[in-house]
Structures are given as C-alpha cells and as structure tokens.
BADOLUM-191034 format. One line per 3 residues: number of its first residue (from 1); their letters; for each residue x, y, z of C-alpha. Coordinates in steps of 0.1 Angstrom, whole numbers. Layout:
NUM = a = X,Y,Z  ...
% end
This chain:
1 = xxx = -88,-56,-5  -102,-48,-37  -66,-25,-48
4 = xxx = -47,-48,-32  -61,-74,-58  -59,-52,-84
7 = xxx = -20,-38,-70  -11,-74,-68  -21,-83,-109
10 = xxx = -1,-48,-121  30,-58,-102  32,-91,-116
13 = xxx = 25,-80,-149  53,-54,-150  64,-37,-180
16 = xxx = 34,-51,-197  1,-38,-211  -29,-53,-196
19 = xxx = -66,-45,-211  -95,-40,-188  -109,-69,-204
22 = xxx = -83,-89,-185  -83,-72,-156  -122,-76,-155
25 = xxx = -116,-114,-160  -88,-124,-135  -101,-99,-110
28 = xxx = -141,-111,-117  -148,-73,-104  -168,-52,-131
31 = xxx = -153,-22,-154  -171,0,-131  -153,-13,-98
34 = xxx = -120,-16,-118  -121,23,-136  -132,32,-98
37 = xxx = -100,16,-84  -75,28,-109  -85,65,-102
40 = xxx = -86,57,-65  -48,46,-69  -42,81,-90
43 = xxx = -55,99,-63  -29,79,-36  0,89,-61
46 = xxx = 3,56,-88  5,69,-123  -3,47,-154
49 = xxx = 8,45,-187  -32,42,-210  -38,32,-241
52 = xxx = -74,46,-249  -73,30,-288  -67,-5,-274
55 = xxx = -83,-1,-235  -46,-8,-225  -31,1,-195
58 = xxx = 2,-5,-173  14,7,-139  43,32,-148
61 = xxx = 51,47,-111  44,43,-74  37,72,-44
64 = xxx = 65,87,-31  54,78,5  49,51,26
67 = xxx = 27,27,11  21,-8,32  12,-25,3
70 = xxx = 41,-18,-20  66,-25,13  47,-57,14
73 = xxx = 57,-61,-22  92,-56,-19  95,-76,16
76 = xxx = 84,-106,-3  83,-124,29  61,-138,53
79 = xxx = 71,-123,87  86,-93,89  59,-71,73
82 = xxx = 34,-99,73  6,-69,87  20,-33,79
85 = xxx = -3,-5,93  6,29,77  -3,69,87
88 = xxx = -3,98,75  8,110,114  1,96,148
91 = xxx = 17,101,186  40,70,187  47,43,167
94 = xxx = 58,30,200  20,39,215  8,22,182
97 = xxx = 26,-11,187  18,-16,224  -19,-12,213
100 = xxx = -14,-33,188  4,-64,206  -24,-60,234
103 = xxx = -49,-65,209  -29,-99,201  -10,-86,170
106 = xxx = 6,-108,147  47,-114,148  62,-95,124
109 = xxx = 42,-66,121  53,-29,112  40,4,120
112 = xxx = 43,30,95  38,70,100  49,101,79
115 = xxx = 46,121,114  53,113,145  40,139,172
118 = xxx = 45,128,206  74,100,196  102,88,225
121 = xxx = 133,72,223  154,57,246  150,67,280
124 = xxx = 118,87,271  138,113,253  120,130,232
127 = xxx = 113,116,195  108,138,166  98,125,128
130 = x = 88,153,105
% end
C-alpha cells in the first residue's frame, strides 16, 4: 500500500518535480520509508528523473510489464479492474479466477500473468502464453 501511495502522488504530479520534503509531508511516511520505496520501484522497472542539488525528483518511465497498479491507473474506473492480481507465471488465469470468485471475489476483477503454463481455451484446447 505504501508504493501505491507513493505511485498514486507521482502520477498526479506528472511532468513535475516533487522534493522529498513533499513527498514526506503528503505521504506522512519518513525519508527513510520514502528513499526505501523509490529504489523498491527501480528495482520493479520505474526510472526517475533526480535532482541531487535541490532533493528533486519526478517519475520519468514505467516497467515494460504488467503492472496492476499502473493498469489501475489508466482504467480510471471503478469496475473493471477495480482488484487486478498480477504474476510473473501461473497455470491458468482461468484456474486463478475460479479460485478467486469461490473465495467471493469482487465484480470486476482481472487476472494478470506474463506466463501461462497449463492455460485452456475453448473446449479445453490447449492454451499457451509465453
């Protein structure tokens, strides 16, 4: 929750320098927490622009993979998307959203995966996402 916060105040602020100062103020996390998340989010693939003379710094790219968060982002709406579970690989998104509604699952949600190993289309047939 704590990138999603922190995801969430670098998308609205687009195009624009924020300090740490103000993250650390409109987030209410520390510099500690905040420098922890921003390498976290280089690590997943987000680059930043920073400015180490004025403790500036502005999202300048997202991962090129599926990232729920930044699908949320774009969806910009409340029911398809409103939960969006992402993998790196799993059997079946299919396998994944039975579980899911069993478990009572909200409407709307998506199932995300780079891989797919044991996926099935119509009439079982077999389903392959590299």
């Amino acid at each position: 929750m704590q990138e999603e916060k922190i995801l969430t105040l670098f998308r609205s602020n687009q195009d624009r320098f924020l300090t740490l100062s103000e993250i650390v103020e409109i987030t209410r996390f520390s510099y500690t927490t905040v420098s922890s998340i921003i390498e976290n989010l280089k690590k997943e693939g987000y680059t930043f622009i920073f400015k180490p003379a004025t403790d500036q710094i502005m999202l300048s790219g997202i991962p090129d993979r599926l990232v729920p968060f930044e699908i949320q982002w774009k969806l910009g709406n409340k029911l398809i998307g409103a939960r969006i579970y992402g993998y790196e690989r799993i059997t079946s998104t299919m396998d994944m959203a039975k579980e899911l509604a069993l478990a009572g699952s909200l409407d709307g949600t998506v199932i995300l995966t780079e891989e797919q190993t044991a996926g099935r289309g119509r009439h079982q047939r077999p389903w392959v996402s590299p």
